[in-house]
N, C-alpha and C positions, 0 to 999 in steps of 0.2 A: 519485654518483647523486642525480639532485633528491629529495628526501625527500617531498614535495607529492603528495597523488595530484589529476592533472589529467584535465580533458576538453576534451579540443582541437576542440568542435564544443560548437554554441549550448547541446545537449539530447543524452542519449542516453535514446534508447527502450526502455527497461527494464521486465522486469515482474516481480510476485515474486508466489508458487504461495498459496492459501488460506491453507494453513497456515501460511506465514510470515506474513499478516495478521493471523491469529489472534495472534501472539506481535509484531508491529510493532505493536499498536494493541489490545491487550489485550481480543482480543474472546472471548467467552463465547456457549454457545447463547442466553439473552436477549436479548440485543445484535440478532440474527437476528429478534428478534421484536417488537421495537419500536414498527416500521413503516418507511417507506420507507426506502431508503438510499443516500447520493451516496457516489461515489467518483471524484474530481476532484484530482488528474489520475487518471485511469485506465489510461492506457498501456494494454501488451501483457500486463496478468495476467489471471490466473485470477480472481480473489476472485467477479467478477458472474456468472461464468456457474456458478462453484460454487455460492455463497450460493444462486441463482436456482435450483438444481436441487433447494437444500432447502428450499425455497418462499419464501424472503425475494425482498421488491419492492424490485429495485437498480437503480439508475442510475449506468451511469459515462460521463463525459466527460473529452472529451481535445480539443484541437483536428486531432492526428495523424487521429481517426476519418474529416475527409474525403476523407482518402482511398480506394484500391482495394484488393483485397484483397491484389494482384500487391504491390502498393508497400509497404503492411504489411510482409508477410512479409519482403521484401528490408532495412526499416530495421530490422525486429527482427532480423537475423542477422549486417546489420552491426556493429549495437549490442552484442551480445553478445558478438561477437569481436573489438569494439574493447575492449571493457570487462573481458574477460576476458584478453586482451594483459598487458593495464598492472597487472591485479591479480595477475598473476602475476609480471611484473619487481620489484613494491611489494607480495608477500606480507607483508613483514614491518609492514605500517602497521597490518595486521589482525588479529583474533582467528579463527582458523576454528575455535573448539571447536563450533560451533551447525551449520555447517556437516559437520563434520567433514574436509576438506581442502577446499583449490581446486577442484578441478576436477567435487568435490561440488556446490560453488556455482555450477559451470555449468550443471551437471544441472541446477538447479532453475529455473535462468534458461529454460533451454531448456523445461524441464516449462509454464513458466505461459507462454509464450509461443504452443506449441502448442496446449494447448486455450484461449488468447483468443482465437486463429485461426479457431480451428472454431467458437466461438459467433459471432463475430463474421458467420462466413458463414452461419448459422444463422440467427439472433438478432439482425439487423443494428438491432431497435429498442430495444434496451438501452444504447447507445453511441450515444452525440449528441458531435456535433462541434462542441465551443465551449471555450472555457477561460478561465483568469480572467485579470485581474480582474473578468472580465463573466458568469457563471453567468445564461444564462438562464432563471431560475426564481423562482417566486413567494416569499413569503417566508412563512418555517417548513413548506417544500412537503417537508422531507425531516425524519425525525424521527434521525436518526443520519447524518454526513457524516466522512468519512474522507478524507482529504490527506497523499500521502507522497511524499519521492524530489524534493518543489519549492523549495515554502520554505523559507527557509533554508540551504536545501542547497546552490542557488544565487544564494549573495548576490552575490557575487564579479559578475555579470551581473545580476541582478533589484533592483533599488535597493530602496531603503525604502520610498517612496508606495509602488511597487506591492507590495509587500510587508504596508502597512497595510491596503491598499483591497482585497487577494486576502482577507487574513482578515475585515474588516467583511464581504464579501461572502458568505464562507461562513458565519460567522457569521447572516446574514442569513436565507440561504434552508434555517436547520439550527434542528427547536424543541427538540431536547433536549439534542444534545452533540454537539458537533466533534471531532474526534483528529487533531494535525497529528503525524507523526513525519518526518524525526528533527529536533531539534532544533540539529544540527552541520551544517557548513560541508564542502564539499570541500578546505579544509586538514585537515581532521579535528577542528576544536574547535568550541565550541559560537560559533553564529553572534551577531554583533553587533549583529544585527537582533529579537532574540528580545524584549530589552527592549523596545524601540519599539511593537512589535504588541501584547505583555503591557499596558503601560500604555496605549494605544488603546483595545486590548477592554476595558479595567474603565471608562474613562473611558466609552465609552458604558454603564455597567452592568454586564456581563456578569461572570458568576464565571469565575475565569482561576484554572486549577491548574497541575502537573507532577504528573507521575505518572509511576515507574517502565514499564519494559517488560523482556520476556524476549526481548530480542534485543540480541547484542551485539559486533557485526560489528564493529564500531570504539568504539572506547575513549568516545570524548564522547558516543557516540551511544544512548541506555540508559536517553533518558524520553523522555515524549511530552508535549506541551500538551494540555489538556482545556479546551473554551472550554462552557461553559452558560448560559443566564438564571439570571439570580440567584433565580425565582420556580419553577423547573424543577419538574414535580411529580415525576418520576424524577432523584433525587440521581447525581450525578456517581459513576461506579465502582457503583450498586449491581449490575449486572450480574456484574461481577467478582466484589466481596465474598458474592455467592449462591452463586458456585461455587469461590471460592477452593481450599475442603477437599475438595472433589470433582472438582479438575478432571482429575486421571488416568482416574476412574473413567467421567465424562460423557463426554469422547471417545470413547471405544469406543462406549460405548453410542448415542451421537448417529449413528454412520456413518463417523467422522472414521477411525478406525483409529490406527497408530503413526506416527511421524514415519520419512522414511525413511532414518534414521542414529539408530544407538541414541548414547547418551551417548558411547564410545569413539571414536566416527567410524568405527563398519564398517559396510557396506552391510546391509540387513537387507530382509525382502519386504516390500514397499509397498502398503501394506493404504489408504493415504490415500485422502481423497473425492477429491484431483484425478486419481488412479488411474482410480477407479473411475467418474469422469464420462465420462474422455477413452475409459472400454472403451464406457459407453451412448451416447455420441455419437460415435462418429466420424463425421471427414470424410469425404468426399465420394472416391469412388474417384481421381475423377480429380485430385482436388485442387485449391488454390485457381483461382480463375477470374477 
């Protein structure tokens, strides 16, 4: 069996639930309060229509967004079931402690993909249709920009220039901090491009970090990039380190609830905000249109 896990199509349109954000890109309730917030590529997650229900100003773009709502829904189910196919022939490439099994991490697929749906038919001005290296946006138009699932991920197809010119760009239109995850390839190892962009970003200036994350689906995959101005007046992670020793307790209390898989991998009641967005909004009786 090829040991590689592949994707035999340019892009899969994937999305991942709030709470995976929160533990993909180390976010904390301050993070929320920043000010605006990009999330580029955006796909079919949850994170804007959640963040956005707890009053953070989000923007996510994708180029996928020009589409309809018909055509959405149909590439996110292909997506899912191509991507859940192959992870289930190639379980063994992955850790599922986080998830708690396979078909846990369908769920979750499926969970952020539904209610990006419903906002999306809601909320259709949240989600702009553009993508990089071209982010339509002013620069320092966003005070926290989030990028996951791109770079990096696929180098193997996305060369280097555009690989330099997606980070200057984000970079660009972001004045406090960038978070790219993951920092691995779809061979599973860290991608070969990560140097190239690292020494770009300092060379124009900017502070260029690693930082752990609490996500750890695949082996290489287990920090994230942190791009800042070097002049930042909010230090890189103070978000974090404000709530490092309190982050069990801050959940709860922020609305977020439990994750819905205790430590063991057994199903538990799903007390999360994506839970409880997708009961204050549902769709549309008749469904997409």
């Amino acid at each position: 069996m090829n040991e590689k896990f592949e994707v035999d199509r340019e892009f899969l349109f994937l999305g991942r639930t709030f709470e995976e954000y929160q533990d993909l890109f180390e976010l904390e309730p301050a993070d929320l309060r920043r000010g605006p917030i990009l999330d580029c590529p955006g796909g079919p997650s949850s994170f804007t229509a959640v963040a956005s229900a707890l009053g953070a100003s989000v923007t996510a773009v994708d180029p996928m967004y020009e589409r309809s709502l018909d055509e959405l829904e149909a590439e996110c189910s292909e997506s899912v079931d191509r991507n859940m196919e192959q992870v289930r022939e190639k379980r063994d490439l992955f850790d599922f402690d986080y998830y708690g099994s396979v078909e846990n991490r369908g769920r979750f697929l499926r969970a952020a993909t539904e209610r990006f749906l419903s906002d999306y038919e809601r909320s259709p001005d949240r989600s702009v249709a553009a993508g990089l290296p071209d982010p339509p946006f002013a620069d320092d138009e966003f005070a926290l920009s989030l990028s996951g699932n791109l770079l990096f991920l696929y180098d193997d197809r996305l060369d280097e220039t555009f690989h330099v010119a997606a980070a200057r760009e984000l970079a660009r239109v972001t004045g406090d901090e960038l978070r790219v995850f993951p920092l691995a390839s779809l061979d599973l190892e860290r991608s070969g491009l990560v140097e190239p962009v690292v020494d770009a970003l300092r060379g124009d200036g900017r502070d260029v970090r690693f930082e752990p994350v609490d996500y750890d689906l695949r082996p290489a995959a287990e920090e994230m990039l942190v791009v800042s101005p070097r002049s930042a007046e909010w230090p890189a992670g103070a978000g974090r380190e404000l709530f490092a020793d309190q982050r069990a307790a801050v959940r709860p209390a922020m609305g977020y609830g439990a994750a819905p898989f205790d430590h063991d991998g057994v199903p538990v009641t799903t007390t999360s905000l994506d839970a409880a967005a997708r009961a204050s909004t549902p769709r549309s009786p008749a469904g997409p249109k």
